[in-house]
C-alpha positions in Angstrom: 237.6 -96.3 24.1 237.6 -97.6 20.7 240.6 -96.9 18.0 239.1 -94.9 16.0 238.2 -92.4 19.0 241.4 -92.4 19.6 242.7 -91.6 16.3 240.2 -88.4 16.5 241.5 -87.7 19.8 245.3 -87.6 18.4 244.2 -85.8 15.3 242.6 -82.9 18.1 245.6 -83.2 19.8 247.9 -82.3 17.4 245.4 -79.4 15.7 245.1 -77.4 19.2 247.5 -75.4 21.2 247.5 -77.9 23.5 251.2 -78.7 24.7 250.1 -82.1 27.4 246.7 -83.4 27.5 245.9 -86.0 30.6 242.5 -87.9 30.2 241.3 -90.6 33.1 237.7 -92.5 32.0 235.1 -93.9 35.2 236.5 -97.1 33.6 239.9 -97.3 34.4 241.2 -95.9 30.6 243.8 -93.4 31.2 245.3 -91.5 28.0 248.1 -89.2 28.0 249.4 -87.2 25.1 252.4 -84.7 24.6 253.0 -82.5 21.7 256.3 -81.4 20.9 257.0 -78.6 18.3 259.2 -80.6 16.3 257.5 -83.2 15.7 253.8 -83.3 16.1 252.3 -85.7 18.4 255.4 -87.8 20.2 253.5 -90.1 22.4 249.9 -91.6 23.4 249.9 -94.2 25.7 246.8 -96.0 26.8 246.5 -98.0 29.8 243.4 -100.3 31.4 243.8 -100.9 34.9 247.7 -100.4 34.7 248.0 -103.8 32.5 248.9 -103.0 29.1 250.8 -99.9 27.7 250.3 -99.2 23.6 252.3 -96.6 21.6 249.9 -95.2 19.5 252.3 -92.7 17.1 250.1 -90.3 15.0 252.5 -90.8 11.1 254.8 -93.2 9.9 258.2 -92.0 9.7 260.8 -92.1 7.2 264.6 -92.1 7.4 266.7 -91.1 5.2 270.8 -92.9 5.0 272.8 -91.8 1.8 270.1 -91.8 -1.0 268.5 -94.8 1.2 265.1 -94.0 2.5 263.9 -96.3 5.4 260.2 -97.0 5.8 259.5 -97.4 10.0 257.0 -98.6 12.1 254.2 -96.2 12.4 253.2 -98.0 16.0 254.1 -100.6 18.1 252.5 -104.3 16.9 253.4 -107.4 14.8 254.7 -107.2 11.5 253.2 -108.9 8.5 254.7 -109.4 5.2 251.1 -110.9 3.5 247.6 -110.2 3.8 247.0 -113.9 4.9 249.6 -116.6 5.5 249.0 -118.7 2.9 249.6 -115.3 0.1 253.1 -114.1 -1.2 254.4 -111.0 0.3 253.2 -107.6 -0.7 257.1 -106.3 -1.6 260.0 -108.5 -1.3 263.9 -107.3 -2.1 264.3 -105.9 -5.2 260.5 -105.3 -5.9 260.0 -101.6 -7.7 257.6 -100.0 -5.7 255.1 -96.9 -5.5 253.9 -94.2 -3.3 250.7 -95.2 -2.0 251.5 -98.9 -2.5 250.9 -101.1 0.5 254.1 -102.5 1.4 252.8 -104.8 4.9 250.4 -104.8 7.5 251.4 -104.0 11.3 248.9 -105.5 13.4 248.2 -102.9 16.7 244.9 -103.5 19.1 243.7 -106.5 16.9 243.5 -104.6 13.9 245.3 -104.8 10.7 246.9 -101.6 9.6 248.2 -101.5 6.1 251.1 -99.8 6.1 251.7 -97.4 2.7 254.9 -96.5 1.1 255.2 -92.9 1.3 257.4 -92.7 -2.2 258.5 -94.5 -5.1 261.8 -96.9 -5.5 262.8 -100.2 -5.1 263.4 -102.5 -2.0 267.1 -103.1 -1.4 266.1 -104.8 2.1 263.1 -106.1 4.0 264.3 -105.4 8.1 262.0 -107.5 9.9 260.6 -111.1 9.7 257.5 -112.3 9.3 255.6 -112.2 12.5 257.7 -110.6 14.2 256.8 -107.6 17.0 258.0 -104.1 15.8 258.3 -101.0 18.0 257.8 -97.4 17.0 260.1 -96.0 14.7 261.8 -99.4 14.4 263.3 -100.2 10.4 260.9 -102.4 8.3 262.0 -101.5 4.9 265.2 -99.8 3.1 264.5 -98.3 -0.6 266.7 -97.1 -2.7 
């Protein structure tokens, strides 16, 4: 099943009435999905022949801590500070930045997600190195 058929699949998911959807393919691909009322869409994992299990959220969260917003990760992968390794950083402490403005890219399922900031301010600290693996919901950015 590819990624984006997944995406549409979350995006029905969280548009029905549906409470707990269980899904097993002729190919081994088994997808399950709960809604709570809270919160959308909590989990989707997705398995192959029981090997790997990948966290696919449906948004990107944000935290707030005393006037400090906190951009998380939006799904499990690696974190990226660059577009390429050899390029600066997209936002760096202290960088002004905008809603809309790609801040880094989470890499999930060997694609490249850009990850957008969902409101204006500045960086007062970058969480996470460089390459590192990020979980759902984990901290990659504080703005003030």
């Amino acid at each position: 099943m590819e990624y984006e058929q997944i995406k549409q699949l979350m995006k029905d998911m969280g548009d029905s009435k549906l409470s707990s959807l269980d899904i097993e393919f002729p190919d081994g691909v088994k997808i399950s999905m709960t809604k709570t009322v809270e919160s959308g869409l909590s989990v989707v994992t997705a398995e192959k022949q029981m090997a790997n299990v990948v966290e696919i959220p449906t948004k990107q969260e944000v935290m707030v801590e005393d006037d400090v917003k906190v951009i998380t990760a939006p799904m499990v992968g690696t974190f990226y500070a660059s577009s390429a390794p050899d390029k600066p950083p997209y936002v760096k402490e202290g960088d002004k930045i905008r809603k809309g403005q790609v801040v880094c890219i989470v890499e999930a399922m060997k694609l490249m997600n850009e990850i957008e900031s969902e409101f204006d301010g500045e960086v007062v600290e970058v969480c996470v190195k460089d390459g590192e693996i990020v979980e759902y919901g984990k901290p990659l950015f504080k703005i003030k």
